[in-house]
C-alpha positions as CSV (number, residue, x, y, z in Angstrom):
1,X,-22.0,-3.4,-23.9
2,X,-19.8,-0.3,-23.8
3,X,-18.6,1.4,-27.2
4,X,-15.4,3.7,-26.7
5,X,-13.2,5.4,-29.1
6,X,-10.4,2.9,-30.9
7,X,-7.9,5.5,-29.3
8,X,-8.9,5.0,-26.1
9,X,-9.5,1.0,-26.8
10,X,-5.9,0.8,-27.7
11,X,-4.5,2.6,-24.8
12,X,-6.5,0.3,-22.7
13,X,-5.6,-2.8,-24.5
14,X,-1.9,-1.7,-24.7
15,X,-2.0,-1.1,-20.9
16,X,-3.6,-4.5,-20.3
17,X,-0.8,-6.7,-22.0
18,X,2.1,-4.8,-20.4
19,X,0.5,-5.7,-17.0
20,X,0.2,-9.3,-18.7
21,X,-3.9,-8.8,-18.0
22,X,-6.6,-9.7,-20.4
23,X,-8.6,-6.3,-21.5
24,X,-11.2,-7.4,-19.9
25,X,-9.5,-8.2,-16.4
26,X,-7.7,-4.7,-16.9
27,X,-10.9,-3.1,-17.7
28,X,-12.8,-4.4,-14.5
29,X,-10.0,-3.8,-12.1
30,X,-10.2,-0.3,-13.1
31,X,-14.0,-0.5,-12.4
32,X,-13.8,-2.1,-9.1
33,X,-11.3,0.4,-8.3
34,X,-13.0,4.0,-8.4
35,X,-10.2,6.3,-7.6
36,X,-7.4,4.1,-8.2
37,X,-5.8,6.2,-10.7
38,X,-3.0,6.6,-8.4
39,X,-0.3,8.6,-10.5
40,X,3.3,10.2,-10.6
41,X,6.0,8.1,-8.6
42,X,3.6,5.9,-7.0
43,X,1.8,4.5,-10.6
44,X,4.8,1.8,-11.1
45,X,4.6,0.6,-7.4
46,X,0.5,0.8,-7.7
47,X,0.1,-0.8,-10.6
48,X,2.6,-3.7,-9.9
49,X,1.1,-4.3,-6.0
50,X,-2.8,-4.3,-8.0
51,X,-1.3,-7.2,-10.6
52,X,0.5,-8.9,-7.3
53,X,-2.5,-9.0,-5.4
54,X,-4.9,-10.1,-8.6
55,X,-6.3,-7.2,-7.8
56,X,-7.2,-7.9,-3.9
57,X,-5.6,-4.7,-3.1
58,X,-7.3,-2.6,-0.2
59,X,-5.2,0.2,0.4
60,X,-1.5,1.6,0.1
61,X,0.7,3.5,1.9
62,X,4.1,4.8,2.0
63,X,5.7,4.9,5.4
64,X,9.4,5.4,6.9
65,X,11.9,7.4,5.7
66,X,10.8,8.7,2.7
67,X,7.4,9.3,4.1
68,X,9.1,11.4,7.3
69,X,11.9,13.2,4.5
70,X,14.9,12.1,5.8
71,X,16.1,9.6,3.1
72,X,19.6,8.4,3.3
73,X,21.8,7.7,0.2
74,X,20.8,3.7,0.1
75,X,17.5,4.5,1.2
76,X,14.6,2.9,-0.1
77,X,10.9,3.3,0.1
78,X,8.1,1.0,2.7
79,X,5.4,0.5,1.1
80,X,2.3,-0.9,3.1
81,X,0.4,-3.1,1.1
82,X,-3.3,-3.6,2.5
83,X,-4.8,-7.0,1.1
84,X,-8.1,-8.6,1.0
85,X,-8.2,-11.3,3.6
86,X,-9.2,-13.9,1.6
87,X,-5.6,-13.0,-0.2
88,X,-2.4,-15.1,2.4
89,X,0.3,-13.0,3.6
90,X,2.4,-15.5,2.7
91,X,6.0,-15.8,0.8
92,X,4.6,-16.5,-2.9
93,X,3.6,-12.5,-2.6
94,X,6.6,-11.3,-2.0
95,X,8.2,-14.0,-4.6
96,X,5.8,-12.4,-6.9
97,X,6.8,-8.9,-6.5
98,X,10.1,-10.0,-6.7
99,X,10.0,-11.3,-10.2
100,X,9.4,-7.4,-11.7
101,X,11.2,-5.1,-8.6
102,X,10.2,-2.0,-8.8
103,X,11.8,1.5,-9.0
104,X,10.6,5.1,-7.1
105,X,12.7,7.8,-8.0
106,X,15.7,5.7,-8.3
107,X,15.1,3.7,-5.2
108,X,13.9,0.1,-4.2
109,X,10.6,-0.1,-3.3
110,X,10.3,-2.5,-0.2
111,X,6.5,-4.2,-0.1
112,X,5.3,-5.0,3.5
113,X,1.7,-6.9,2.6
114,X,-0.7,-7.2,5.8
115,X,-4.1,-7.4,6.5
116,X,-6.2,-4.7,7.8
117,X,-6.1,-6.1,11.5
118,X,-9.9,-5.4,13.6
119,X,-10.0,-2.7,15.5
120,X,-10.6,-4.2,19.5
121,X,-6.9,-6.1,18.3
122,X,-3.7,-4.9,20.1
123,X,-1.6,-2.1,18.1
124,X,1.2,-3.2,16.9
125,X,4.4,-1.1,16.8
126,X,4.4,-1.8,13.0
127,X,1.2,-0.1,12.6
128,X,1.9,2.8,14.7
129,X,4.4,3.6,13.1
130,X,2.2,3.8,9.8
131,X,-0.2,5.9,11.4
132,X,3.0,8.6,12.4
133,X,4.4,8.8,9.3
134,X,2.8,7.4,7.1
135,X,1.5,8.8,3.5
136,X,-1.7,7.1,2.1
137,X,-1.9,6.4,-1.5
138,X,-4.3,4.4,-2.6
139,X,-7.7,4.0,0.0
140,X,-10.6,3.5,-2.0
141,X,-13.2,2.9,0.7
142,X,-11.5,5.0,3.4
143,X,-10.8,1.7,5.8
144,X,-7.1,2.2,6.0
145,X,-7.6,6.0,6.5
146,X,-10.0,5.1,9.3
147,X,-7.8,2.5,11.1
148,X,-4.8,4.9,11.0
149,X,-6.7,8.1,12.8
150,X,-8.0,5.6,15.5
151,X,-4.6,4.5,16.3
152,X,-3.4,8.4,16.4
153,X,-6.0,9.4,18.5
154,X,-5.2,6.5,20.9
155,X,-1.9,8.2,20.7
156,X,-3.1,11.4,21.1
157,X,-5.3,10.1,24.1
158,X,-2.0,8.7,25.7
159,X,-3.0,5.2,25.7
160,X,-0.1,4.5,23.1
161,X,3.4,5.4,24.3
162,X,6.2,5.4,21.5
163,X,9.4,4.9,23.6
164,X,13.2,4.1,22.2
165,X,16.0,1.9,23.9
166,X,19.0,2.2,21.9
167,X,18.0,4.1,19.1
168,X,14.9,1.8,18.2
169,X,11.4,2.6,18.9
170,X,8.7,0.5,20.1
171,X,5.6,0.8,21.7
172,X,3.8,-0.1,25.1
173,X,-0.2,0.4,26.0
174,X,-0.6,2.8,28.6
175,X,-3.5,1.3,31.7
């Protein structure tokens, strides 16, 4: 049993219903979750993907044109939402996050939930582009951090080749 302060009891129970989270659940996601405190612009998104996910979230990331600075008037802002793999990629998530969109700096916040794929799979051009330009928020055991510098350093290593045709990148493994 843990005693706190009613101040800090109330914050936390306040918190908890406006996630629609019982104090308890609230309480022991932010346990599981050491470093999770994910502030600022990112909170709203963060907090939102965490309730989403019922808290099967591995890692987040920002990517894409906000991540790179070169927003456009209707742009809005990738998000790259790690989940546990017991957790579907499947429509209901983005259904989910649907119900509550959320807001960064004025813009829509566009989820993209995936799985961290194993590292002797294929890169994909989606996730080489995450490891350019992308912005990691939220990594609490460092996983996404380490699949993003082993897919630059193939880069670096010139085994990945980012080529365009028309203005639209992809992405070719180099023998």
């Amino acid at each position: 049993m843990l005693r706190i302060e009613p101040e800090l009891h109330a914050l936390l129970r306040d918190e908890a219903e406006r996630l629609g989270l019982s104090l308890n659940e609230y309480c022991a996601r932010k346990l599981a979750a050491p470093g999770a405190d994910v502030g600022g612009p990112a909170g709203a998104a963060f907090e939102w993907a965490l309730s989403v996910t019922r808290g099967r979230l591995r890692g987040m990331l920002a990517f894409g044109s906000w991540a790179r600075n070169d927003l456009a008037e209707d742009s809005d802002v990738d998000l790259l939402i790690v989940i546990d793999l017991r957790l579907p990629v499947d429509r209901d998530l983005y259904r989910c996050w649907d119900e509550s969109p959320v807001r960064w700096q004025g813009r829509r916040v566009e989820p993209h939930f995936v799985h961290l794929p194993a590292e002797d799979l294929r890169v994909t051009g989606f996730w080489a582009e995450a490891a350019l330009d992308g912005v990691v928020l939220y990594d609490p055991d460092f996983s996404l951090s380490r699949h993003l510098v082993s897919i630059r350093k193939r880069i670096l290593a010139g085994s990945l080749s980012r080529r365009e045709v028309h203005g639209h990148p992809y992405w070719v493994e180099v023998a």
